[in-house]
C-alpha positions in Angstrom: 0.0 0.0 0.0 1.4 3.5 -0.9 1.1 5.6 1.8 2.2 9.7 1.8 2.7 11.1 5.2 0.1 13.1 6.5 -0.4 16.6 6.1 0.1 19.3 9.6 -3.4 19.5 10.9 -4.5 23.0 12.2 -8.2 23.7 13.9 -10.2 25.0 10.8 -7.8 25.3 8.1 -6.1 22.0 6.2 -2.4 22.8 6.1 -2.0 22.7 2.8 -4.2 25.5 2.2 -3.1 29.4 3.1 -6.7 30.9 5.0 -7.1 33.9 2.3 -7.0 31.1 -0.9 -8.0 28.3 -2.9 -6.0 25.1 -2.7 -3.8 24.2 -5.4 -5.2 21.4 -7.7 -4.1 18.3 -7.1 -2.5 16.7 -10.4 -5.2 14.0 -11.8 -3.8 10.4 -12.9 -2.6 9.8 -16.6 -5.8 8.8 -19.4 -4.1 5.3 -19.7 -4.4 4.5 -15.8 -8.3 4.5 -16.0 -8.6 0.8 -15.6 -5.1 0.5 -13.7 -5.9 -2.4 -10.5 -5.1 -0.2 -8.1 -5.7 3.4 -8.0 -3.9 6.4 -5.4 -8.0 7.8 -4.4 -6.4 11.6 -4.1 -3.4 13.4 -3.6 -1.5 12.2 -0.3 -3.9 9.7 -0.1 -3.8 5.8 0.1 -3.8 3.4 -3.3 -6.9 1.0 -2.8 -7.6 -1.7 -5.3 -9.9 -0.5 -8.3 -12.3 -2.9 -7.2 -13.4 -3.0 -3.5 -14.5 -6.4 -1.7 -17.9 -5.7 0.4 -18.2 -7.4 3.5 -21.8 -6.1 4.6 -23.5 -9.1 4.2 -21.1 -11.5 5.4 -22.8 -12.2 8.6 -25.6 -13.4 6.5 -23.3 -15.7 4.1 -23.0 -17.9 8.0 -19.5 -18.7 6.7 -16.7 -20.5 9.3 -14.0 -18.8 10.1 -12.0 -20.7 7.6 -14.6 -20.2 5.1 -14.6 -16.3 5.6 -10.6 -16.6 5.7 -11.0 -18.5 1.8 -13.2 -15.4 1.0 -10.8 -13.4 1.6 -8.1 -14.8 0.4 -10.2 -15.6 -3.0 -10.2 -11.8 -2.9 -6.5 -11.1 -2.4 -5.7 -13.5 -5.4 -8.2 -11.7 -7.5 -6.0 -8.2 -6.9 -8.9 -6.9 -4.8 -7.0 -5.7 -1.9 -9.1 -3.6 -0.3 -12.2 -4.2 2.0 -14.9 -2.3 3.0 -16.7 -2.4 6.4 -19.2 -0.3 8.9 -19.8 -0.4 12.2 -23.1 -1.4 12.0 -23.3 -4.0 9.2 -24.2 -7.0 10.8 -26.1 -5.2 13.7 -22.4 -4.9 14.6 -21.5 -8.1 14.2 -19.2 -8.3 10.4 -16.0 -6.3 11.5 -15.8 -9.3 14.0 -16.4 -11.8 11.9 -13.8 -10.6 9.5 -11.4 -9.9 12.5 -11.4 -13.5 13.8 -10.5 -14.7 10.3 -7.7 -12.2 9.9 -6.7 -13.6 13.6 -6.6 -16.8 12.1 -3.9 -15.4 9.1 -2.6 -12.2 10.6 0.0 -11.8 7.9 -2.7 -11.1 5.7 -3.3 -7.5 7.0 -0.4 -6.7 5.1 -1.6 -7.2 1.7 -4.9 -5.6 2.3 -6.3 -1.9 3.2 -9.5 -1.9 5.4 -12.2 0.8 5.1 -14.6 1.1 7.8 -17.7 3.4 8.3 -18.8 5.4 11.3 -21.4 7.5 12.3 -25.1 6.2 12.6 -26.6 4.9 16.1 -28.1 2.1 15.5 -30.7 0.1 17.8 -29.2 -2.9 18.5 -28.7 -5.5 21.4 -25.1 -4.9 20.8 -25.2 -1.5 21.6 -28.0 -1.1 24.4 -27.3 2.5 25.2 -29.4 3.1 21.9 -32.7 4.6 22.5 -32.9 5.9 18.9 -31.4 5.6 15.9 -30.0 8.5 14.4 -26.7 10.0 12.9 -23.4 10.9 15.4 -20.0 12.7 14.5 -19.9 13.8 17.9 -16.2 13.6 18.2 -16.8 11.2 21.4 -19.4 8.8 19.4 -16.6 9.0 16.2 -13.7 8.1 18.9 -15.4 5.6 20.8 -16.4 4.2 17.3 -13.1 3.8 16.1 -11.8 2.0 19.6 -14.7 -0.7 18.8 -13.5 -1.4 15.1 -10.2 -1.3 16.2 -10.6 -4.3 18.6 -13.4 -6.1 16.8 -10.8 -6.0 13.2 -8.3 -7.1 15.4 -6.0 -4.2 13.7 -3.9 -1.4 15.0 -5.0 0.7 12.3 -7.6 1.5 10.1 -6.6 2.9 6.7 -9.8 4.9 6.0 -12.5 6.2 7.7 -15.7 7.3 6.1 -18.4 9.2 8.1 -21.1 7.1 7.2 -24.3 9.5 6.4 -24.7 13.1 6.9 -25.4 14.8 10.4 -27.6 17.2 10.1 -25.8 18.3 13.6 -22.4 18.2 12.4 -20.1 20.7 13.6 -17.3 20.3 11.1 -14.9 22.3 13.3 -15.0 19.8 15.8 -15.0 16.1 13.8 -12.3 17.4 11.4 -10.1 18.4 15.1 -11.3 14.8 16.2 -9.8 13.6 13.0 -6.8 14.9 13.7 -6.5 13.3 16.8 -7.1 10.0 15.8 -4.2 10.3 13.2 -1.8 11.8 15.4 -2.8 8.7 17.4 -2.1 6.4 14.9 -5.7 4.9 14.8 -6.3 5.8 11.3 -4.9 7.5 8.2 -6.9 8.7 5.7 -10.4 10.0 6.4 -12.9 10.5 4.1 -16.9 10.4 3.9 -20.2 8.3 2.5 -23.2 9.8 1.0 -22.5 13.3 1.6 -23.8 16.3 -1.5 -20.9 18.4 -2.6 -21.8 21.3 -0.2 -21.3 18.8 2.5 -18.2 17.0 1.2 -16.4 20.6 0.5 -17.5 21.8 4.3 -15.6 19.1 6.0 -12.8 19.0 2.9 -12.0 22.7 3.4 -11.1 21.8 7.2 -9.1 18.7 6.9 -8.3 16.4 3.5 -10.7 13.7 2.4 -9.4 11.0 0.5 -12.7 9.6 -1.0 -16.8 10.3 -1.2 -18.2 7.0 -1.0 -21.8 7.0 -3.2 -25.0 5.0 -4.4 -24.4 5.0 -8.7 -25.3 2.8 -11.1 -27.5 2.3 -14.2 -30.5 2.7 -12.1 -29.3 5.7 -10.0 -27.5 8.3 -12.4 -28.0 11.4 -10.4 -24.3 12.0 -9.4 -23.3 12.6 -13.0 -25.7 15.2 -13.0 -26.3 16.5 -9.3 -22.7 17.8 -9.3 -21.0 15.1 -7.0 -19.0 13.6 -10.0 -18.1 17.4 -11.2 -16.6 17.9 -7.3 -14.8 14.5 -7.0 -13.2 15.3 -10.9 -12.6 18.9 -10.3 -10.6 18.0 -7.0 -9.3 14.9 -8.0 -10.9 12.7 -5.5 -11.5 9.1 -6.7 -15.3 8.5 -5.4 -16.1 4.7 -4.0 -19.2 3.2 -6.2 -21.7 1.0 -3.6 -24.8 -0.6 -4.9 -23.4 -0.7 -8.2 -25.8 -3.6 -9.7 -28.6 -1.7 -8.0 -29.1 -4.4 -5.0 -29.7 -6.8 -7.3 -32.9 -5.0 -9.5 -30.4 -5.0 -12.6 -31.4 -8.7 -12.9 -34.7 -9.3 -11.0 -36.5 -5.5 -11.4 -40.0 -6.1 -12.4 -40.7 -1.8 -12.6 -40.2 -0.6 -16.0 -36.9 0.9 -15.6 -35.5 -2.1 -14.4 -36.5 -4.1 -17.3 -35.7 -1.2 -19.5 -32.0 -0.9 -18.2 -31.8 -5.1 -18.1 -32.8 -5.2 -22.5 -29.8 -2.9 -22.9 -27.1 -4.1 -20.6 -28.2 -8.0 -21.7 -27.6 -6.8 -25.4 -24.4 -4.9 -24.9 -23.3 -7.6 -23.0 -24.1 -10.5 -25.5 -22.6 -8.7 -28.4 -19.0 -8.3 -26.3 -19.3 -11.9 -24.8 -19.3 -10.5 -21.0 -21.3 -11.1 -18.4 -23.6 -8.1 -17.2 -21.8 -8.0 -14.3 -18.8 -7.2 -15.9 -20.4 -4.4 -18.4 -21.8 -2.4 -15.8 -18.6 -2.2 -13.8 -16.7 -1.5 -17.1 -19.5 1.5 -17.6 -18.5 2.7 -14.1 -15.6 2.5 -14.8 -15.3 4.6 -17.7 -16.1 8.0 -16.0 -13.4 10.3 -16.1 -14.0 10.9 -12.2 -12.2 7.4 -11.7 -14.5 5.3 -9.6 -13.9 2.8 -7.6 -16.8 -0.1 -7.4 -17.9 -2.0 -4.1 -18.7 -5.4 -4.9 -20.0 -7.2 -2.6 -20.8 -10.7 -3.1 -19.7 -14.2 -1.6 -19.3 -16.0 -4.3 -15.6 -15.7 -6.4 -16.8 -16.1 -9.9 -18.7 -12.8 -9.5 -15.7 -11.4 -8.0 -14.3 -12.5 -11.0 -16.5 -11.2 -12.9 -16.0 -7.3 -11.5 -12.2 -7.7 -11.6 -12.5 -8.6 -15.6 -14.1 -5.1 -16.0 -10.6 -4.0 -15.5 -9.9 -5.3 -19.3 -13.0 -3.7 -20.7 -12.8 -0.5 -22.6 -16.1 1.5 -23.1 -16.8 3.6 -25.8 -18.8 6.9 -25.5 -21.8 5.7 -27.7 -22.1 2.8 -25.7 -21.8 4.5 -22.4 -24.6 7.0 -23.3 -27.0 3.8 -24.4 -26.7 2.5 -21.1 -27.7 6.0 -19.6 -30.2 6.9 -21.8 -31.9 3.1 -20.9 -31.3 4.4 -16.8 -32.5 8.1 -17.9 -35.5 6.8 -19.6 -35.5 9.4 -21.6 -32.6 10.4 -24.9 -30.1 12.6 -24.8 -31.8 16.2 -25.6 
């Protein structure tokens, strides 16, 4: 993993930025690095693999532990490297899960770059002090959040950390000074956010560097070209992490028209190339100049397999826009 050291953290203003300007722009990556298998997400921060393993239904998959450590491993081979947790996946049950397996192999930790989420309250008999559920970035609930992935990874660092949703009681001032704590502290490296609108991503960005914006796209959820978040994450070269990229599962098994709309084109495009659909619409993602970065998040290897062979799959512009047009459901004015 390619790590830069991390910038001087000062209360309001990132250190690489003088108070009375605009931050230079961080150089984007060479054209012919588009569908490179690993990927450096922004300037100073970490190189995750292009293609991210999932692990937020593992406590579902009711794997062993040597079963989850196979997974894993399966992954590794595959050149996904990095994986991507949250607290609360698994009513806070998966970061253990995967945890014990890595216990099992500790040497694995070096070939791999965990990303964990933080952030919501969750009900929970794992967490009884929950009355409510709602969002947190108190910098005590963030802190205390990170101390219980820390043990239940079995890790002594975590190489991202995403706020998980926004809080509409988010004092940035505060989480980005709580970020810096936790990096001084060695806890965690790189820090960036999930699901936040560009006005909220450049709030907490102006105050400390995030690395990534992690967001729902895919064929059936094409708003981010449009709604600004792809401009921001181009315009500052932040690489954005894709989740929910075959739409949960509707890509194949939608009955509402656009499902079956987007399903005619991608099964088309797809049986002209000899791919799998799979493969297509990660190829499509992609493709954006914005250089996403797909969650995949499935159990079994041969759809692992068949994300990682997006890698080898160019996309031209015609076909792109076909695929859009099917999610748009509407052409191209």
């Amino acid at each position: 993993m390619t790590l830069t050291p991390a910038p001087a953290f000062a209360r309001g203003v990132r250190a690489d930025r003088p108070e009375s300007g605009t931050a230079p722009r961080p150089p984007l990556p060479a054209p012919n690095m588009r569908h490179a298998p690993t990927l450096v997400t922004a300037a100073g921060g970490p190189t995750l693999s292009r293609i991210v393993a999932g692990a937020w239904r593992m406590a579902d998959w009711q794997f062993s532990v040597d079963e989850r450590l196979r997974w894993i491993e399966g992954c590794l081979d595959l050149g996904i490297t990095t994986f991507d947790h949250a607290d609360i996946y698994g009513g806070y049950g998966v970061e253990a899960l995967f945890g014990e397996a890595l216990a099992a192999a500790p040497r694995l930790r070096e070939r791999m770059q965990i990303v964990t989420k933080c952030g919501i309250r969750m009900v929970s008999p794992a967490r009884p002090g929950h009355r409510l559920g709602h969002y947190d970035t108190s910098a005590a609930h963030v802190e205390r959040s990170v101390d219980n992935s820390l043990a239940a990874l079995r890790t002594e660092t975590i190489d991202v950390l995403l706020i998980h949703r926004p809080d509409a009681l988010m004092d940035a001032d505060a989480l980005a000074d709580c970020f810096g704590r936790l990096r001084s502290a060695g806890k965690v490296r790189h820090f960036g956010v999930s699901n936040f609108t560009p006005s909220q991503f450049a709030l907490l960005n102006r105050r400390i560097d995030l690395v990534t914006n992690q967001i729902e796209v895919s064929p059936l959820r094409i708003a981010p070209f449009h709604d600004g978040t792809l401009d921001q994450a181009q315009d500052l070269g932040v690489a954005p992490m894709v989740w929910s990229a075959l739409a949960g599962g509707r890509l194949f098994t939608g009955q509402d028209d656009a499902a079956r709309r987007v399903r005619a084109v991608l099964e088309r495009i797809a049986g002209e190339r000899g791919i799998s659909v799979t493969t297509l619409v990660y190829a499509w993602l992609l493709r954006h100049p914005a250089r996403l970065i797909p969650l995949t998040g499935s159990r079994r290897q041969e759809a692992m397999r068949e994300a990682v062979a997006a890698l080898a799959v160019e996309i031209d512009a015609q076909t792109w826009y076909e695929i859009w047009v099917a999610g748009n459901g509407a052409p191209c004015p």
